[in-house]
C-alpha positions in Angstrom: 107.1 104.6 112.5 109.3 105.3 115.8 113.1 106.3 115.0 116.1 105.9 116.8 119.9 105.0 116.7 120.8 101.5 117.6 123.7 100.6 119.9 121.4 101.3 123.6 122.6 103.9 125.0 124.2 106.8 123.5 127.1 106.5 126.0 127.9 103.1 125.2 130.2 102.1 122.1 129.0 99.9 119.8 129.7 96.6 119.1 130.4 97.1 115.7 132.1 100.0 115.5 129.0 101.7 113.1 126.0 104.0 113.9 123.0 102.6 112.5 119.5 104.7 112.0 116.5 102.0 112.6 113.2 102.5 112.7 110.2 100.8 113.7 106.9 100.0 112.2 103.9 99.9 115.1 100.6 99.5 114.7 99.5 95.7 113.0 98.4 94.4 117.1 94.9 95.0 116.9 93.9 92.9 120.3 93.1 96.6 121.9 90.3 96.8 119.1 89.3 93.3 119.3 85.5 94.6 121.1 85.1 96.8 118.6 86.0 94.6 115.7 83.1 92.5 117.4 80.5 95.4 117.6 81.4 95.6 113.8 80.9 92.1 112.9 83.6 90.8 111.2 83.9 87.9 110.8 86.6 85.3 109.2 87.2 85.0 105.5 86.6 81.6 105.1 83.7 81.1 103.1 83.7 77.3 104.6 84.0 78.0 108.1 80.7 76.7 110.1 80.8 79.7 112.1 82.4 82.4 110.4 81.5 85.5 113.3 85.5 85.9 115.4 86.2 83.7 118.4 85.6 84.5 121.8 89.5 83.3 122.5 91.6 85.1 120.3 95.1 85.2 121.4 96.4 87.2 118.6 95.4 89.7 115.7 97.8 91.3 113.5 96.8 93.2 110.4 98.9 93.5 107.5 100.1 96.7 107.1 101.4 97.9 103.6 104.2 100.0 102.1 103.1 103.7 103.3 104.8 103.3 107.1 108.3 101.7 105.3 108.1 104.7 102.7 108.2 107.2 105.7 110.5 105.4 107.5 113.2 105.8 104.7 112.1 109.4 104.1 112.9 110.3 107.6 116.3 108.8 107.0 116.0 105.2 108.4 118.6 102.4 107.1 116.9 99.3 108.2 113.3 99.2 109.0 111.8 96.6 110.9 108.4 96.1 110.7 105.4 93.8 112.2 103.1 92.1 110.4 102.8 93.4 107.1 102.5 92.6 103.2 105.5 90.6 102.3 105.7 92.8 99.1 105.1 95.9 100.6 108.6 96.4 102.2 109.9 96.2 98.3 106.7 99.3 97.4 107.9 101.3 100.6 111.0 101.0 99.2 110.6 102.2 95.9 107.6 104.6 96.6 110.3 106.2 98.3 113.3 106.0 96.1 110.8 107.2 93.1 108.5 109.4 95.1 105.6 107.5 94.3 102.2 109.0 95.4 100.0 106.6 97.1 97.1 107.9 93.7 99.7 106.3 91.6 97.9 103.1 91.4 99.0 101.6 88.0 102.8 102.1 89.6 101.7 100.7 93.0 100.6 97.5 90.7 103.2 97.2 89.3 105.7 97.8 92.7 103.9 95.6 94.5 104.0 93.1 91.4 107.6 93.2 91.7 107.9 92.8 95.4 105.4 89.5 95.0 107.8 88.0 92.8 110.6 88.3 94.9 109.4 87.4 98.1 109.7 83.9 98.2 113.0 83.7 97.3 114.1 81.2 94.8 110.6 80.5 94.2 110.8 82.9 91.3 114.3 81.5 90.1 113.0 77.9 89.3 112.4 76.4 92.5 108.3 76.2 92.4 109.0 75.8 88.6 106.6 72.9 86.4 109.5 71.7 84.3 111.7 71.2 87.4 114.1 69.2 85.6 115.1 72.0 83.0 116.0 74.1 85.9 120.3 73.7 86.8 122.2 73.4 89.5 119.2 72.9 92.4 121.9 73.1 95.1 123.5 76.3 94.4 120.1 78.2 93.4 120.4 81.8 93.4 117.9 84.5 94.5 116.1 86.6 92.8 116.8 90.4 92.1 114.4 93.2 90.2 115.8 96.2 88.6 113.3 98.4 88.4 112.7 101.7 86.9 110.8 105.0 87.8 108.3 103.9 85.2 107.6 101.1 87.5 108.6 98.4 84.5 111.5 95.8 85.9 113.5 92.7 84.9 113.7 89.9 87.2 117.3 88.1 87.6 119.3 86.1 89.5 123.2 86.6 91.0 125.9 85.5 88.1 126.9 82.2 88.7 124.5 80.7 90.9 122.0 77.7 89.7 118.6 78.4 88.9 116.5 79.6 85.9 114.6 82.7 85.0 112.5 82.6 82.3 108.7 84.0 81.8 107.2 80.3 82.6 109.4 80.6 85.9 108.4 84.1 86.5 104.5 84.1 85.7 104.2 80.7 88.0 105.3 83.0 90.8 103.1 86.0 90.1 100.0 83.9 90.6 101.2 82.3 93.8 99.3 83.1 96.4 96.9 85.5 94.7 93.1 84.8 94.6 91.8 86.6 91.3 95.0 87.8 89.1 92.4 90.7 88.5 91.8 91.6 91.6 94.8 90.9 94.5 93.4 92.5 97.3 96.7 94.5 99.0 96.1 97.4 101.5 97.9 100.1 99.1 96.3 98.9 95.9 93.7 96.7 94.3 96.4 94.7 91.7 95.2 93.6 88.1 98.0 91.4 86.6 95.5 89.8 83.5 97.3 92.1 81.3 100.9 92.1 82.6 103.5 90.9 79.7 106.7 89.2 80.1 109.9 88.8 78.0 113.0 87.3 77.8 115.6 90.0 77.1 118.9 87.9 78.6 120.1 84.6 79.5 118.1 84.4 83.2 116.5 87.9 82.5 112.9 88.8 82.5 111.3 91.8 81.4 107.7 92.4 82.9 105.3 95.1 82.7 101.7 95.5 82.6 99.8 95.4 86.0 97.4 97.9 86.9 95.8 99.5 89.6 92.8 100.4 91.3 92.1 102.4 94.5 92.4 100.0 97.5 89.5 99.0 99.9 89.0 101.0 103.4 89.7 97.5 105.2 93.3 95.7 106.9 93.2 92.0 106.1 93.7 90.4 109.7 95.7 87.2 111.1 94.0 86.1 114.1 94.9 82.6 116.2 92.9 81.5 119.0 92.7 78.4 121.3 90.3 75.8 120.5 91.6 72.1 121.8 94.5 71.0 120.2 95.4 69.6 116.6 98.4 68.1 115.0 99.0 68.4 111.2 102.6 67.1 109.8 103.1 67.1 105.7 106.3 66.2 103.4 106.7 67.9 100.2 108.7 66.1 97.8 109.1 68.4 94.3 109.2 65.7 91.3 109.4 62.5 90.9 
């Protein structure tokens, strides 16, 4: 994580009339290490691929960093922290790892941070927008987004801005936490190996969730990677239409 003050130069004034502390997250380019990733042999993570060993052309490879550098950044004082590529949830575990002081050993609370930041990462997703039962869900146009309150003990209710459309119930909450997951006991993230087969959740308010649960286990000594490369051309175009 590289620190500094925004605004240019410290002579200048700023635009805004505000001094801002940012830092930056380095690190997730891995092209540099691209001959010794091939030395290695690793190859691509789909199981359906004819030729699973990594391209020849790769243009670019990213890995996805987790939650320790945006923990560090906020310790060392930062007020926005902008990262590469990374875990989508991790920026909500860096942030509470360092609001709670979370150890990185802590794996039940890592579970359940990193459950909490999975739930809120696609937006309105978790407030009734990827919801079965669309049409119980109010007030599509003005849909709110969602917010966790969470607690040292890593516990946390999901809700949603007063006012705004939208539903949160445990239906519309557990259809979010295994979006995008693989095996609900074993998510694969870089702080923590996430086991959500136990997690609970509970209606304790209109549009308020209470969820709890996940567990952890150490993580793996590996960086999931993003690579693209050329390889002629293709042109894929899909409409999603939610309902009827």
């Amino acid at each position: 994580a590289r620190s500094g003050r925004g605004g240019g130069r410290g002579e200048q004034p700023l635009e805004q009339g505000v001094s801002v502390r940012i830092a930056v997250v380095v690190g997730d380019d891995v092209t540099p290490l691209l001959p010794q990733l091939r030395t290695e042999g690793v190859s691509s993570l789909d199981a359906c691929a004819a030729d699973a060993t990594l391209p020849a052309n790769v243009l670019t490879a990213n890995a996805y960093l987790g939650a320790l550098p945006v923990k560090r950044a906020l310790d060392e004082g930062a007020q926005i922290v902008i990262t590469g590529r990374c875990v989508d949830s991790a920026v909500t575990l860096g942030a509470l790892m360092h609001a709670f002081a979370w150890s990185p050993s802590d794996h039940d609370l890592l579970a359940q941070g990193s459950l909490a930041g999975h739930i809120i990462e696609c937006g309105c997703q978790a407030t009734g927008g990827l919801h079965t039962d669309w049409e119980s869900v109010p007030d599509w146009p003005h849909i709110g987004y969602p917010i966790v309150d969470v607690g040292v003990d890593g516990d946390f209710v999901c809700t949603k801005p007063p006012g705004t459309g939208g539903l949160v119930t445990p239906a519309v909450v557990s259809e979010q936490m295994l979006y995008e997951i693989g095996d609900p006991a074993r998510y694969i993230l870089p702080d923590v190996v996430c086991d959500f087969t136990q997690v609970t959740m509970r209606q304790v308010g209109p549009d308020q969730v209470e969820v709890r649960g996940a567990r952890g286990l150490p993580p793996t000594d590996s960086y999931k990677v993003s690579a693209t490369w050329m390889d002629g051309y293709r042109v894929a175009s899909q409409l999603t239409i939610v309902g009827m």
